[in-house]
C-alpha positions as CSV (number, residue, x, y, z in Angstrom):
1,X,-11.1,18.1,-2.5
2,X,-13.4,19.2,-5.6
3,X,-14.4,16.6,-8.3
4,X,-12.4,18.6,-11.2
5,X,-9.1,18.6,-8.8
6,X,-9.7,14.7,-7.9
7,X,-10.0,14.3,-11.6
8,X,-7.2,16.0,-12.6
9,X,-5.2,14.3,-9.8
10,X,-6.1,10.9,-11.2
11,X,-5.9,11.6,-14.6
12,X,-2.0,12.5,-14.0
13,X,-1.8,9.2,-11.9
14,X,-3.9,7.4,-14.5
15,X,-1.0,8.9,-17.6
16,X,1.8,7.7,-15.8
17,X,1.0,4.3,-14.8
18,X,-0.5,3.6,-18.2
19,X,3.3,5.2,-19.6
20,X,5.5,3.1,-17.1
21,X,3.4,-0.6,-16.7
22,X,6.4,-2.2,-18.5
23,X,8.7,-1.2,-15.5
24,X,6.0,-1.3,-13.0
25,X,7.4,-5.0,-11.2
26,X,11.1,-3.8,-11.4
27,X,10.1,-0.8,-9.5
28,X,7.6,-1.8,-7.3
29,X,7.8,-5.5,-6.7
30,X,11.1,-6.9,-7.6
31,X,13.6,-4.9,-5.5
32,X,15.1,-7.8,-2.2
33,X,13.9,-5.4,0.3
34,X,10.4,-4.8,-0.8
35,X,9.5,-8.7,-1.3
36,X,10.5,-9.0,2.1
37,X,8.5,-6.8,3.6
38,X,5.6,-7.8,1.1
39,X,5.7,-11.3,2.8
40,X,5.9,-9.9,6.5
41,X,2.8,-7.7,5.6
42,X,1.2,-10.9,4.1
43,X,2.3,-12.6,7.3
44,X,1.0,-10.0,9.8
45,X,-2.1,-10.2,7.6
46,X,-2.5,-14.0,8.2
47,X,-2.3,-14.0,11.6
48,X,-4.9,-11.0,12.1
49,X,-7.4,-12.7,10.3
50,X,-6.7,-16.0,12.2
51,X,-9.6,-18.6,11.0
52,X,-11.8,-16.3,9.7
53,X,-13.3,-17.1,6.6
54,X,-12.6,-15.3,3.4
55,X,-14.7,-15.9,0.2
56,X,-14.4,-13.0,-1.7
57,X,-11.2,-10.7,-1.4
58,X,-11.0,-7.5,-3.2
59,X,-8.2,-5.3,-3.7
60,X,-7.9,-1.9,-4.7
61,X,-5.2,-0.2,-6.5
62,X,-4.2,-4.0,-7.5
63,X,-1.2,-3.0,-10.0
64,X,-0.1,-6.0,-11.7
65,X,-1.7,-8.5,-9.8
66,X,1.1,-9.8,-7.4
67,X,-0.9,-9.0,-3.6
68,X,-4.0,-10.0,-5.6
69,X,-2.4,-13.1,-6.7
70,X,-1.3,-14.0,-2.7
71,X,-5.1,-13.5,-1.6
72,X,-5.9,-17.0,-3.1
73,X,-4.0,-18.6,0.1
74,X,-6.6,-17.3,1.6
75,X,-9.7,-16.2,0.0
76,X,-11.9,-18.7,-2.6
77,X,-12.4,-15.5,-4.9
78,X,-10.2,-12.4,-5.6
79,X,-11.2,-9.6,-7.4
80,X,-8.7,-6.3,-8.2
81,X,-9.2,-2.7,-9.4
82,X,-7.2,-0.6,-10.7
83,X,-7.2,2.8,-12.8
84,X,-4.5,1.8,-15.7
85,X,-5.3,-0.1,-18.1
86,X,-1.4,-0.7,-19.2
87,X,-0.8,-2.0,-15.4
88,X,-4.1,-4.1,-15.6
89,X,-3.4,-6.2,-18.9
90,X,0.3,-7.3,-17.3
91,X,-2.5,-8.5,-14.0
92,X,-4.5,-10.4,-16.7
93,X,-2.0,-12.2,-18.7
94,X,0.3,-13.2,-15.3
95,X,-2.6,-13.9,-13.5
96,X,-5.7,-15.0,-15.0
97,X,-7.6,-16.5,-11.8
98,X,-8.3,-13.2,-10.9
99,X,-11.4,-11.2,-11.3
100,X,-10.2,-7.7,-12.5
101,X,-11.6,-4.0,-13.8
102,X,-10.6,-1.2,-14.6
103,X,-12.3,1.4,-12.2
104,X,-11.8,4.4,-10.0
105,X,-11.8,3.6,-6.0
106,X,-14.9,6.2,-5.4
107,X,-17.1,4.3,-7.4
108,X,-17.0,0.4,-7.3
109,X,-18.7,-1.7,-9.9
110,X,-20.1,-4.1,-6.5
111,X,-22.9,-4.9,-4.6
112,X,-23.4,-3.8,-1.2
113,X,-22.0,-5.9,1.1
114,X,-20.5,-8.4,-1.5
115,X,-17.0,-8.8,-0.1
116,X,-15.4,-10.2,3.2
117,X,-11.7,-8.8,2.5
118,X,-11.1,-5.4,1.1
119,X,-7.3,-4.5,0.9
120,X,-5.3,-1.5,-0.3
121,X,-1.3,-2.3,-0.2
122,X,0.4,1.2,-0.7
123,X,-1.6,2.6,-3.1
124,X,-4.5,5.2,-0.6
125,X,-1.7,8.1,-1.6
126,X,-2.6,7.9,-4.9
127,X,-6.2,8.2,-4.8
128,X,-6.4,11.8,-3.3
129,X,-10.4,10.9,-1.5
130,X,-9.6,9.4,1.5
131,X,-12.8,9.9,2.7
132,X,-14.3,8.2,-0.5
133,X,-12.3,5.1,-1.0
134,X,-13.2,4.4,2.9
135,X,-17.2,4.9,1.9
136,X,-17.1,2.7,-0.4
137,X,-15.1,0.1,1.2
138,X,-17.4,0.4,3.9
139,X,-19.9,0.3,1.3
140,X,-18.9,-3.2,-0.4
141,X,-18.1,-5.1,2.5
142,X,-20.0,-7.2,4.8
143,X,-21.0,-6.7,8.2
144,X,-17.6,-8.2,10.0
145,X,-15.6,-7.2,7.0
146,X,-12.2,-6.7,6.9
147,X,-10.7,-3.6,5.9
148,X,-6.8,-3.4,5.6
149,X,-4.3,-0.5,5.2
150,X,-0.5,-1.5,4.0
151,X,2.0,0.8,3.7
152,X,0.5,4.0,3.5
153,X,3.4,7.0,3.6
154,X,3.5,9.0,7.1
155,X,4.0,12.6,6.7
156,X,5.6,12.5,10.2
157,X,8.5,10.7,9.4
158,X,10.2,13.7,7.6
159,X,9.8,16.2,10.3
160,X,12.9,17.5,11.9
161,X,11.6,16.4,15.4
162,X,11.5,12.6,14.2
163,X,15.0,10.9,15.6
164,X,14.6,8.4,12.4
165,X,14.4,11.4,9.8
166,X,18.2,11.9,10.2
167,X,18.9,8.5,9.6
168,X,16.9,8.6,6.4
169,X,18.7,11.9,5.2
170,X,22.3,10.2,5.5
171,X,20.9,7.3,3.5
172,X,19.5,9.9,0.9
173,X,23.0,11.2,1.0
174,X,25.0,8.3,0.2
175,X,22.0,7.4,-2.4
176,X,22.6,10.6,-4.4
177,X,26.7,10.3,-4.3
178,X,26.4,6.6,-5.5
179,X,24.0,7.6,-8.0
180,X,26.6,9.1,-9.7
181,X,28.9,6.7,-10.9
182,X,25.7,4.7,-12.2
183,X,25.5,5.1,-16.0
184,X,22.4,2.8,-16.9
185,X,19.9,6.0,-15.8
186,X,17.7,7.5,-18.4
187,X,18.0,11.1,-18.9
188,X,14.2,11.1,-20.2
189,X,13.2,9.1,-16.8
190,X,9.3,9.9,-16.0
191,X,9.2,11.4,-12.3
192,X,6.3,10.0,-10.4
193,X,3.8,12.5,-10.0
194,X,2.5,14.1,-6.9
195,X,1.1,11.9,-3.6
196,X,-0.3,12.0,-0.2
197,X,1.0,11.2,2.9
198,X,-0.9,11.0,6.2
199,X,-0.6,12.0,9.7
200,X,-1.1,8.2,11.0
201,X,-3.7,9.7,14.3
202,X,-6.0,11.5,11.7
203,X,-5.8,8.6,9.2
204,X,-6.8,6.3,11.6
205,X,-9.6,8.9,12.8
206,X,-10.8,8.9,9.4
207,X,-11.4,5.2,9.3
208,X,-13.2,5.5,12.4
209,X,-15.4,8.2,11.2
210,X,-16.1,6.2,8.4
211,X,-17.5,3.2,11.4
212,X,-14.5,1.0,11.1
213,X,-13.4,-0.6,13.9
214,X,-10.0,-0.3,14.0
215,X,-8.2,-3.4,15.6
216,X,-4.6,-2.8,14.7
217,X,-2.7,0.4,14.0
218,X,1.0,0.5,13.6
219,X,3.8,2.0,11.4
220,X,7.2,0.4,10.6
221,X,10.4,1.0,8.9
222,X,11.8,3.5,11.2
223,X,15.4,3.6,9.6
224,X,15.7,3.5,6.1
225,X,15.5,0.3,4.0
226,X,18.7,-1.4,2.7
227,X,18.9,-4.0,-0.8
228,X,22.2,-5.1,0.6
229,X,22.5,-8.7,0.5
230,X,23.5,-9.3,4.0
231,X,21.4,-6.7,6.0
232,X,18.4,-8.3,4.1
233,X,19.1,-11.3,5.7
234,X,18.3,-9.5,9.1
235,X,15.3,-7.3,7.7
236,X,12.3,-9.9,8.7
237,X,14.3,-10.0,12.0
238,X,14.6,-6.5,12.2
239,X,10.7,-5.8,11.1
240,X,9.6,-8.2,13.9
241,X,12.0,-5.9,16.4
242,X,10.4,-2.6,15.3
243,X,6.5,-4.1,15.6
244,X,7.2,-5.6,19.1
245,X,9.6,-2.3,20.6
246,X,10.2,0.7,18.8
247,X,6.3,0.7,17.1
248,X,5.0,0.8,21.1
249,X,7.3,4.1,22.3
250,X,6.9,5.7,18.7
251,X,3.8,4.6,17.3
252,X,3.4,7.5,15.1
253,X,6.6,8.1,13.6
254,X,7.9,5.2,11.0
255,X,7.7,5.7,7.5
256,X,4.6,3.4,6.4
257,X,0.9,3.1,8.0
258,X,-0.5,-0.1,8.4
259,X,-4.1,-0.6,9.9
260,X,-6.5,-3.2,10.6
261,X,-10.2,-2.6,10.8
262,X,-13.3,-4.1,10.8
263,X,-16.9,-3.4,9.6
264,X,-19.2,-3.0,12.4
């Protein structure tokens, strides 16, 4: 990608972040279903980095601060980037531990080798320099660093040969013809703008080339996710189920990426 598209890319990203911060949590963090899986991510995140020591944590694409915020159970210092400023002054005032700055991904205001965590929890798609973000992770890390991947979108999933695409288009279904007896919508709604989404081999064949060492490399949600009260009491049950089974005979085709890597 050229530096005028990247910009243009990020300036659209940049607009509408900045335009929606105030609804930012209701979209992103406060649906049932999403702070489930944020605390089996968080979890599975634990247990990979077992006893290792984490001073400094850095995440990138921190929105308003909640991830961030979690690192501090296990890092001494946590520092966040993000490129809105709108999303970034809701980070500071709820969390004001944290060591945050406005700042594009391609060009971190660190050291070399500074940090021992560097994270990016569904936000790579909206970079648009893959390559980039991964260099300078590399860049900032230490030497045994740890370099994680959460939820990153597959663009296998909605491919007519995926089984679990089908199951996602009779969700969309019943989505749409519910959606119309709601009556709370806003007819001047912003549409999030254009993002990426990865085929999960060349993603992780990216990190490699970047000299990651990738230990862990999985998708998950297979079928689409549900904010119904009683499946969510199943859903960490369910997660567990797809990581163990269905992530072994389909490892490529759930909905969101998660890898694993560390800095040789």
């Amino acid at each position: 990608m050229t530096t005028d598209l990247y910009s243009q890319k990020s300036e659209v990203q940049k607009e509408y972040y900045n335009k929606t911060a105030k609804q930012y949590d209701d979209w992103h963090i406060n649906p049932p279903s999403a702070k489930v899986v944020d605390a089996w991510n968080f979890a599975n995140l634990k247990k990979f980095l077992k006893d290792k020591h984490i001073g400094k944590s850095l995440e990138l694409g921190c929105g308003t601060g909640r991830l961030a915020n979690s690192l501090f159970q296990i890092s001494d210092e946590v520092y966040g980037v993000d490129l809105s400023e709108a999303v970034l002054q809701i980070a500071k005032e709820k969390y004001p531990n944290l060591k945050l700055q406005c700042s594009e991904v391609t060009h971190l205001p660190y050291p070399d080798n500074y940090f021992d965590l560097v994270i990016i929890n569904g936000s790579l798609h909206h970079f648009f320099a893959v390559d980039k973000t991964f260099q300078e992770a590399y860049r900032v890390l230490k030497s045994g660093g740890v370099f994680v991947l959460l939820g990153e979108p597959s663009s296998q999933f909605l491919r007519l040969y995926n089984p679990f695409f089908y199951t996602w288009v009779i969700n969309r279904i019943v989505s749409k013809f519910l959606g119309f007896f709601k009556t709370n919508r806003s007819a001047n709604e912003l549409i999030e703008p254009e993002a990426e989404s990865y085929k999960p081999w060349v993603l992780k064949r990216q990190l490699q080339q970047a000299n990651f060492q990738v230990q862990d490399f999985y998708t998950y949600d297979y079928f689409a996710r549900s904010n119904n009260k009683f499946l969510l009491k199943f859903y960490k049950t369910y997660l567990n189920f797809e990581h163990k089974i269905i992530s072994k005979i389909f490892p490529y085709l759930g909905l969101a990426i998660q890898a694993m890597s560390i800095k040789k």
